[in-house]
N, C-alpha and C positions, 0 to 999 in steps of 0.2 A: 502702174496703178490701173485700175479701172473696177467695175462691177464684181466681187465674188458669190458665191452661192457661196451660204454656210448653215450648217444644218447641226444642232444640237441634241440629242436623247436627254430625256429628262424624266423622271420619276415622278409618278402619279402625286405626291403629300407636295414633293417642289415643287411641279404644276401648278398645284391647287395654291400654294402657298403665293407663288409668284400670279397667281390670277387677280387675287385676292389684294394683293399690291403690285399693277401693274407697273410702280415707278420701281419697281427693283429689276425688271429685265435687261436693261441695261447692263446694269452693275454685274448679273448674273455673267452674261453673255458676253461682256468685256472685264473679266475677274484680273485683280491683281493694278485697279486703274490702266485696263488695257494691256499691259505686257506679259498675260496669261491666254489660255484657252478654256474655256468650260470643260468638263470631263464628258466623255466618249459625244464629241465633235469633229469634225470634215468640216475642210472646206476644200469646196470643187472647184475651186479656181473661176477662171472667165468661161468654165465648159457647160454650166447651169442650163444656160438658153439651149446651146447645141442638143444639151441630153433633153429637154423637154421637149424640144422637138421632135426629136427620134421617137420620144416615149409618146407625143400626143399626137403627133401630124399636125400641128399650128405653133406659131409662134406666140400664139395669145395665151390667156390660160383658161382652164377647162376644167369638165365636170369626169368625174371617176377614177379611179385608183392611177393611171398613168397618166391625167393631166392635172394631178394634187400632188405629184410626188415632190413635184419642183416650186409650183408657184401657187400649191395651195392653203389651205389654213384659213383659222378666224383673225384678222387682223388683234396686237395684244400691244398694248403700251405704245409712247412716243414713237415720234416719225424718229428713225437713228439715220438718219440722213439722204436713205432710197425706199423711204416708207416704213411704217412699223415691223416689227418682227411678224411671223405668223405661228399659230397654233397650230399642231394637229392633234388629235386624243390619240391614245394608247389603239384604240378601235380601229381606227382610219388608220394608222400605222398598222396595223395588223394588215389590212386591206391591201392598202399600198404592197407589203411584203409581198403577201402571197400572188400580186399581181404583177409586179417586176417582171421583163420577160429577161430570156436570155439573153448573153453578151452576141453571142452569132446573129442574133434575129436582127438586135438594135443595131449591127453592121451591115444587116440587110438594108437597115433602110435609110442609109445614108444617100442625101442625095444634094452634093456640095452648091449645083448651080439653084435648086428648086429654096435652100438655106437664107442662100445670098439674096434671092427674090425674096423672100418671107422676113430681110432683115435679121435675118437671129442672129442675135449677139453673138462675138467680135465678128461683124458682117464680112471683114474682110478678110476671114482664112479659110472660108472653106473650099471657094475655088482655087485660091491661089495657091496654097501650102498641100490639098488632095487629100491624099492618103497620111500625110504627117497629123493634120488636124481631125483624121479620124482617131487614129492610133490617140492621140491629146484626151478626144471623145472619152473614146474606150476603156482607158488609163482611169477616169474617174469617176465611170459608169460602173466598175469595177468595185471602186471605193465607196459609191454610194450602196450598192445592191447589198453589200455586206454590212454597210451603217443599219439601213432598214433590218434586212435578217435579224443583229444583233439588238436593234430595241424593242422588234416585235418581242425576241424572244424575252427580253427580261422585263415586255410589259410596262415599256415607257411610252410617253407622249414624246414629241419630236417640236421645236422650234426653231424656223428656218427664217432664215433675213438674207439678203442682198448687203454684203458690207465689201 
C-alpha cells in the first residue's frame, strides 16, 4: 500500500457538471462503489513524487506547467483521505502538454542522493535500488506524457488525487 498519484481526463459538460456538485467526485472517480476505474485514467503508482521532482527541481509544489502537472489544480470536493482531488481546466492541460519535456531530459536529471535529501516520496529507493528506480521513474513518466498528449488533444480538463 502506500500514496498513488492518480490522474483522470474529464470532459468539459462532466467537469462542469461535477463542479456544480462537488459531492459526486467521489462516486465519479471511484465508479462501480470502488471496484472500477473512471475512463481514460493512470495511475502512476508511488512514482508521482519522483516524477515531480524531476519535472520541477523541489519536492514541494509549484507554479507553471511542470510544477502543476503532478501536484497542481484547484482543490474540488471532500478530503478522500490524502486531501481533496484537484482540478485542472482543459487550458492548463493544454499547457501542461505542450510543456512536458522529453523522457531523455527527465533522465538527465535524475539525481538519487539530492531525491533522498529533498524527501521525495518512497524516500527510500532512490539511492538504494539506482538505476531500477529510475527505469520505475521513467516507466510512468511515460504513461503520464501520453495521459496529458491524449486530454489535451480531445480537450478535457484533468482531476488528479493522491489515493
Amino acid at each position: 500500500m502506500g500514496m498513488a498519484g492518480c490522474f483522470a481526463a474529464v470532459d468539459t459538460k462532466t467537469l462542469a457538471e461535477l463542479e456544480a456538485d462537488p459531492g459526486r467526485i467521489e462516486g465519479y472517480l471511484y465508479p462501480d462503489n470502488g471496484d472500477g476505474d473512471p475512463d481514460n485514467s493512470i495511475d502512476v503508482d508511488k512514482a508521482w513524487h519522483g516524477i515531480h521532482y524531476l519535472l520541477h527541481g523541489s519536492a514541494d509544489p509549484g507554479d507553471g506547467p511542470l510544477g502543476q502537472a503532478i501536484l497542481g489544480g484547484e482543490p474540488i470536493g471532500d478530503d478522500m483521505g490524502y486531501g481533496p482531488a484537484r482540478l485542472l481546466r482543459a487550458e492548463r492541460v493544454r499547457t501542461i502538454a505542450d510543456a512536458l519535456i522529453d523522457v531523455s531530459e527527465l533522465r538527465a536529471r535524475y539525481a538519487p542522493q539530492a531525491m533522498e535529501a529533498a524527501g521525495v516520496y518512497p524516500d527510500s529507493i532512490w539511492v538504494r535500488d539506482g538505476d531500477e528506480a529510475l527505469d520505475y521513474l521513467l516507466e510512468h513518466y511515460r504513461e503520464l506524457l501520453q495521459f496529458y498528449r491524449d486530454a489535451a488533444g480531445r480537450g478535457d480538463g484533468v482531476l488528479l488525487w493522491i489515493c
